[in-house]
C-alpha positions as CSV (number, residue, x, y, z in Angstrom):
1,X,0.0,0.0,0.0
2,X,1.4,3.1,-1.3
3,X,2.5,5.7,1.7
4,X,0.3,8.4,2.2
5,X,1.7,12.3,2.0
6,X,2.5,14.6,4.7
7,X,-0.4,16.9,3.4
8,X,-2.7,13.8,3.8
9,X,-1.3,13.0,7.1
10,X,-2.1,16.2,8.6
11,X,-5.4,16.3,7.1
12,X,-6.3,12.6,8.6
13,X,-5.0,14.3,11.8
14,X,-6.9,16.8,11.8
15,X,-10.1,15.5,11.1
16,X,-9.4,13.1,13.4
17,X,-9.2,15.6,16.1
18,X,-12.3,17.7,14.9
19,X,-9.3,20.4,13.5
20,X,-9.9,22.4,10.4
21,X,-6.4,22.7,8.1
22,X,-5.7,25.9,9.3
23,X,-5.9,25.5,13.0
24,X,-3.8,27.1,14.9
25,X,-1.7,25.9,17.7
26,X,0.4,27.8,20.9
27,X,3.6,26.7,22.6
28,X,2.6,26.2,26.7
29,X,5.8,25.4,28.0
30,X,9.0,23.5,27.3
31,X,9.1,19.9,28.5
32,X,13.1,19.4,27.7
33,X,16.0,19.6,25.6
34,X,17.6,16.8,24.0
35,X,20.5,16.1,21.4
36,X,17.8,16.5,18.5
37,X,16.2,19.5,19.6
38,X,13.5,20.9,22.4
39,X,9.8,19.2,23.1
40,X,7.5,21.9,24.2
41,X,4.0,21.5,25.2
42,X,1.5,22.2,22.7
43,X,-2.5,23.4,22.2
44,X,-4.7,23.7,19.5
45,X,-7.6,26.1,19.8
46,X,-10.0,23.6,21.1
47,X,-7.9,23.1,24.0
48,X,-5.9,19.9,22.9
49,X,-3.1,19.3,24.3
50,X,-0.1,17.7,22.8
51,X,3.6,17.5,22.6
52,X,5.6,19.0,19.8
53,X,9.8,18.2,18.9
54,X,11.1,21.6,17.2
55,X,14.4,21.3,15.3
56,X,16.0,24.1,13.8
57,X,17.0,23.7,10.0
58,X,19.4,26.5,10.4
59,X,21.8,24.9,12.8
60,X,25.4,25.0,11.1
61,X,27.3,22.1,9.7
62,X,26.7,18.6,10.1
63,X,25.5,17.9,12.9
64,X,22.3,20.2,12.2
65,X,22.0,18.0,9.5
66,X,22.6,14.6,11.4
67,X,19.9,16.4,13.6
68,X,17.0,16.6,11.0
69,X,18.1,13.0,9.3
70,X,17.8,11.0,13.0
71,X,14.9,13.0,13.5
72,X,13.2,12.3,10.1
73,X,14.0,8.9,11.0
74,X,12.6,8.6,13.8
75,X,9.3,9.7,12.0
76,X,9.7,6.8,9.4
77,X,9.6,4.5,12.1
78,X,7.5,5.8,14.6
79,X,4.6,6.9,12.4
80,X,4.0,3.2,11.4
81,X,3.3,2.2,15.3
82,X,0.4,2.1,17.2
83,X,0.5,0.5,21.1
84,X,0.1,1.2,24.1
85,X,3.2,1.2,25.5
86,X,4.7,3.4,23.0
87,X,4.4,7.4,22.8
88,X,1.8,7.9,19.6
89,X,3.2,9.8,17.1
90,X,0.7,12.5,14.9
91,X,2.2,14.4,12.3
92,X,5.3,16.6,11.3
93,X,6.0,19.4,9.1
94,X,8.5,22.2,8.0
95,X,8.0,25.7,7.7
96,X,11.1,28.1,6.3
97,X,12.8,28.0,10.1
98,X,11.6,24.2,11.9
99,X,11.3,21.1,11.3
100,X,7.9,20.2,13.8
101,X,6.8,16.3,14.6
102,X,3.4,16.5,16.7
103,X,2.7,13.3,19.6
104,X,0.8,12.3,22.5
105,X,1.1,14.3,25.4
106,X,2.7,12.3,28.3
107,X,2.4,14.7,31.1
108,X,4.4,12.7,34.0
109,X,7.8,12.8,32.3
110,X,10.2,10.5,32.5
111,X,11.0,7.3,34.6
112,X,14.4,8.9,35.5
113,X,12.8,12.3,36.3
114,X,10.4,10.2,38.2
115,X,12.6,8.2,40.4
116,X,14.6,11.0,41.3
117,X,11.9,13.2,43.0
118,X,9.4,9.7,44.3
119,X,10.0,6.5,46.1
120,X,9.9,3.7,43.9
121,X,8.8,0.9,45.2
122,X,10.1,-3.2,43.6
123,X,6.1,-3.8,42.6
124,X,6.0,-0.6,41.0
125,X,9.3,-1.4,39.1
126,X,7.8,-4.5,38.0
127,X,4.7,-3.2,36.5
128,X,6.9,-0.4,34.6
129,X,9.3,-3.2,33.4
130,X,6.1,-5.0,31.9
131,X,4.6,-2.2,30.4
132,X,8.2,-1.5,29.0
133,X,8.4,-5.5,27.7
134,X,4.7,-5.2,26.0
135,X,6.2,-2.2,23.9
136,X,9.3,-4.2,23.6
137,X,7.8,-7.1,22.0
138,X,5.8,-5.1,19.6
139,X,8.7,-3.3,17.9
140,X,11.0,-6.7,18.0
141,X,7.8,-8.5,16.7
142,X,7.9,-5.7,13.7
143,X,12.2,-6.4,13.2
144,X,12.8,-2.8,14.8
145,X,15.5,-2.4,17.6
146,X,15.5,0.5,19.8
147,X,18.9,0.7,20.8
148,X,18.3,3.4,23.3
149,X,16.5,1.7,26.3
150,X,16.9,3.5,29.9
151,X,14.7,5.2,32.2
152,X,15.5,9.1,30.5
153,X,13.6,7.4,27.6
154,X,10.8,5.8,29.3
155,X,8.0,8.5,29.8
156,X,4.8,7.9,32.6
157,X,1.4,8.5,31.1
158,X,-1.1,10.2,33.3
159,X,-3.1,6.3,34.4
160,X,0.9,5.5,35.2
161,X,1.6,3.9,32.2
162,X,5.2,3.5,30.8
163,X,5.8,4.2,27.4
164,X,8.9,4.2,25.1
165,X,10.0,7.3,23.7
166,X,12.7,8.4,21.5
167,X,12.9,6.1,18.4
168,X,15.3,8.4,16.5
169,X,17.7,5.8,17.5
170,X,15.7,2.9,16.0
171,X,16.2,0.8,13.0
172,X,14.5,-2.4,11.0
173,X,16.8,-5.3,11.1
174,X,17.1,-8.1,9.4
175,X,18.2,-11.0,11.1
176,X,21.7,-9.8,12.9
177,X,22.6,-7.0,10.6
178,X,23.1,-3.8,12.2
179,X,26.7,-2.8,12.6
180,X,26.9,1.0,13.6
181,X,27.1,2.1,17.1
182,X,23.9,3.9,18.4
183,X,22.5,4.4,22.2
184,X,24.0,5.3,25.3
185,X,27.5,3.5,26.6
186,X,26.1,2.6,30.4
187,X,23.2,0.6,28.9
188,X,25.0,-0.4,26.0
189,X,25.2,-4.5,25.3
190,X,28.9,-5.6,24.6
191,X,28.2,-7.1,21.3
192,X,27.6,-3.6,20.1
193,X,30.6,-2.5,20.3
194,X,32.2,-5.8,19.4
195,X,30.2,-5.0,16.2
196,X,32.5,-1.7,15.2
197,X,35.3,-3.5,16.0
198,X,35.1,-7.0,14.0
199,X,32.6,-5.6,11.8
200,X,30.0,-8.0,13.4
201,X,26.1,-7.3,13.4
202,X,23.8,-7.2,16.1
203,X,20.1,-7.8,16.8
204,X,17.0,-7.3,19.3
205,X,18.7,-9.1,22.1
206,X,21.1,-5.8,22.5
207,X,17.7,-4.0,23.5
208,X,17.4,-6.9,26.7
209,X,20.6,-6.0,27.6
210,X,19.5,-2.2,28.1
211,X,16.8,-3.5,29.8
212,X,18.3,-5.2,32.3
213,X,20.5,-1.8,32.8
214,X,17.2,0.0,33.2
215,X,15.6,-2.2,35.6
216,X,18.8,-1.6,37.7
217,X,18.4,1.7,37.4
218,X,15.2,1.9,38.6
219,X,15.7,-0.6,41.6
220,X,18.8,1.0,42.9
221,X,17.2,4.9,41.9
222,X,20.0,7.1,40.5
223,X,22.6,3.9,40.2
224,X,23.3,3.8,36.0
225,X,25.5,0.6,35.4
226,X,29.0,1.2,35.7
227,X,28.4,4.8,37.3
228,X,31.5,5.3,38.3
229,X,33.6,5.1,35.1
230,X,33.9,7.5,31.8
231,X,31.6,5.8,29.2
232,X,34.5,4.7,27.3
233,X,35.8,2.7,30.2
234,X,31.8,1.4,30.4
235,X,31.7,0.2,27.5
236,X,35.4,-1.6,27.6
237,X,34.1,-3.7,31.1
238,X,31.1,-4.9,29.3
239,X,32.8,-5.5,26.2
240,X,35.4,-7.3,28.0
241,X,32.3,-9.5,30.1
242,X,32.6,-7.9,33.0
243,X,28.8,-7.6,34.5
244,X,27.2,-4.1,36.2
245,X,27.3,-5.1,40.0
246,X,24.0,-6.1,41.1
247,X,23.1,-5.6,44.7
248,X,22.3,-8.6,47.0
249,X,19.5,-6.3,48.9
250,X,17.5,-7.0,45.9
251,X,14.8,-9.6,45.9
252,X,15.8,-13.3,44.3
253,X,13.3,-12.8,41.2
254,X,14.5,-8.9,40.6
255,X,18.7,-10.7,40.7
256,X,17.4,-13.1,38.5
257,X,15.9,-11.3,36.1
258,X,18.8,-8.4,35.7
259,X,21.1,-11.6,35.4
260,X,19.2,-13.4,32.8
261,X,18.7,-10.1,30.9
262,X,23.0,-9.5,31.1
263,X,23.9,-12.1,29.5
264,X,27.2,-11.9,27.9
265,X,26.5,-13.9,24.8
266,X,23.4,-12.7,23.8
267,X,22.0,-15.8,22.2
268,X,21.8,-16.8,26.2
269,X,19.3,-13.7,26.8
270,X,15.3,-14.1,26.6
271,X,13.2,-12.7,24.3
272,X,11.2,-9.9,25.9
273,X,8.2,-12.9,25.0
274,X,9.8,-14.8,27.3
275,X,10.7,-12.3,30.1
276,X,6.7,-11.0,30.1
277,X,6.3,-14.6,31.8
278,X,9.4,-14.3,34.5
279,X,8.2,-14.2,38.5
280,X,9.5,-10.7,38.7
281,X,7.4,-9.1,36.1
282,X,4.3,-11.4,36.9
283,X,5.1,-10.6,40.8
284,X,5.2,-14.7,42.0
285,X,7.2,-14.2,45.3
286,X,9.5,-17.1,45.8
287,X,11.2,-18.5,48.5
288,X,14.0,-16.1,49.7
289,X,12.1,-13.1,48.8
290,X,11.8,-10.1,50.7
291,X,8.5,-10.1,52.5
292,X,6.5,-7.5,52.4
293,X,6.7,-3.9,54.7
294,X,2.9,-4.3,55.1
295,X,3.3,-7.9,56.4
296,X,5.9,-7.1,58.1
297,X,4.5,-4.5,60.4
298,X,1.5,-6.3,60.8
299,X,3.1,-9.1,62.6
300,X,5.0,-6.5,64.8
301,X,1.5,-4.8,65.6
302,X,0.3,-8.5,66.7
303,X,3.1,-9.4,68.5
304,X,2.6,-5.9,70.6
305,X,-1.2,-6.7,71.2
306,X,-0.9,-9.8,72.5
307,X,2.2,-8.6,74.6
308,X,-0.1,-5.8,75.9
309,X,-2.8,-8.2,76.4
310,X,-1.3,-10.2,78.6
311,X,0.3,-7.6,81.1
312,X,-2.9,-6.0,81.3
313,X,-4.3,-9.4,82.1
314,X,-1.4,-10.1,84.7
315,X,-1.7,-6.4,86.5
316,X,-5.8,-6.2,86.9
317,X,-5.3,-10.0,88.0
């Protein structure tokens, strides 16, 4: 089926959300700056809100232009998804000064904005990392790796859904073909960079590598991987199979599931299929688990009553 236009985009847009052509729309606010450009919140004259990437076509030498490429990459790929675990794109555009992609609105931010200002508790990691699986699954089941997984890039919809943002990053695969470099180096799998040097390719299973990474992340709050080295050195330790220390305060399913996800060959990691049915994400406490604070102190509070009980019993007695 042949690919419809921009023009025909918008209009479908539009009409979509009860917009004539020439709506017009107001910046509210900046959301945040990233390497591609700013996100600013966005309203149309009915009152709908949404978010909007700006990127200037005017930035000088090539890295403006590396800029506007990723970016109208990531609007090849992302305008052909449609889940619920992924931010929905709209539509884009260029006037004389911008280049202008229109999405959905996430209004909680980021996980890693998130964790830094709220407690984050293990069941509440383990329904993000599921929500961040479903979304997984969907772009492996379409051959697209995301090659950019961690918290920054994980946003919190308004029910407190997770959703992965930030496909610029992104690309179709077939089999294990990609062979450029791409992401961030603390959640980077080490057969990515064993693909620049031996001119080796790479597939989906780099993204389960970044997701154990993230689930770290958000289990430890504000510990990346590796934290304490340059990203070069990061990326030589994990190259070189040496493993992100995992804390042993963490529950046996939350180790497990960071260990099967770090897996140094990655033909040894599961699918994110597979990890959707592991204890941590489906929340099956096993034997040598933490228990829980709320059972915790409710055996404290008994152990008090009965104590109280019984020298109230003794003293009127």
């Amino acid at each position: 089926m042949q690919r419809m236009s921009h023009e025909m985009q918008y209009i479908e847009f539009l009409g979509k959300m009860n917009f004539s052509p020439d709506s017009k729309w107001t910046r509210i606010q900046q959301l945040g700056r990233g390497s591609s450009g700013s996100v600013f919140e966005g309203c149309f004259e009915n009152g709908f809100h949404f978010a909007v990437k700006v990127v200037s076509l005017h930035d000088e030498g090539s890295r403006g232009t590396n800029c506007v490429n990723q970016l109208e990459q990531e609007i090849a790929l992302w305008s052909r998804f449609k889940h619920q675990n992924i931010v929905q794109y709209y539509y884009s555009y260029k006037d004389e000064l911008n280049l202008y992609m229109f999405m959905e609105l996430v209004p909680r931010g980021s996980l890693r904005s998130f964790y830094q200002t709220n407690p984050v508790s293990c069941l509440l990691v383990s329904k993000y990392t599921k929500d961040i699986l479903h979304g997984l699954k969907y772009l492996h089941d379409h051959n697209v790796i995301h090659r950019d997984i961690k918290c920054a890039n994980i946003l919190i919809d308004a029910q407190g859904s997770a959703k992965l943002a930030d496909l610029g990053v992104g690309k179709i695969i077939r089999m294990n073909d990609i062979k450029s470099f791409q992401g961030s180096a603390f959640w980077t799998a080490p057969e990515v960079l064993s693909a620049i040097r031996h001119n080796q390719g790479y597939g989906i299973s780099a993204d389960i590598w970044s997701l154990g990474c993230t689930v770290l992340e958000m289990l430890t709050c504000r510990r990346v991987p590796y934290q304490d080295m340059t990203p070069e050195q990061a990326l030589w330790r994990s190259l070189n199979g040496k493993l992100p220390e995992i804390p042993d305060f963490l529950s046996v399913d939350a180790q497990d599931f960071i260990q099967k996800c770090l897996k140094i060959n990655p033909n040894d990691r599961p699918t994110a299929s597979e990890l959707l049915e592991h204890p941590f994400v489906l929340r099956r406490p096993r034997s040598g688990n933490m228990p829980r604070r709320g059972s915790v102190l409710k055996n404290i509070f008994k152990k008090l009553s009965k104590k109280f009980c019984k020298c109230f019993y003794e003293y009127s007695f």
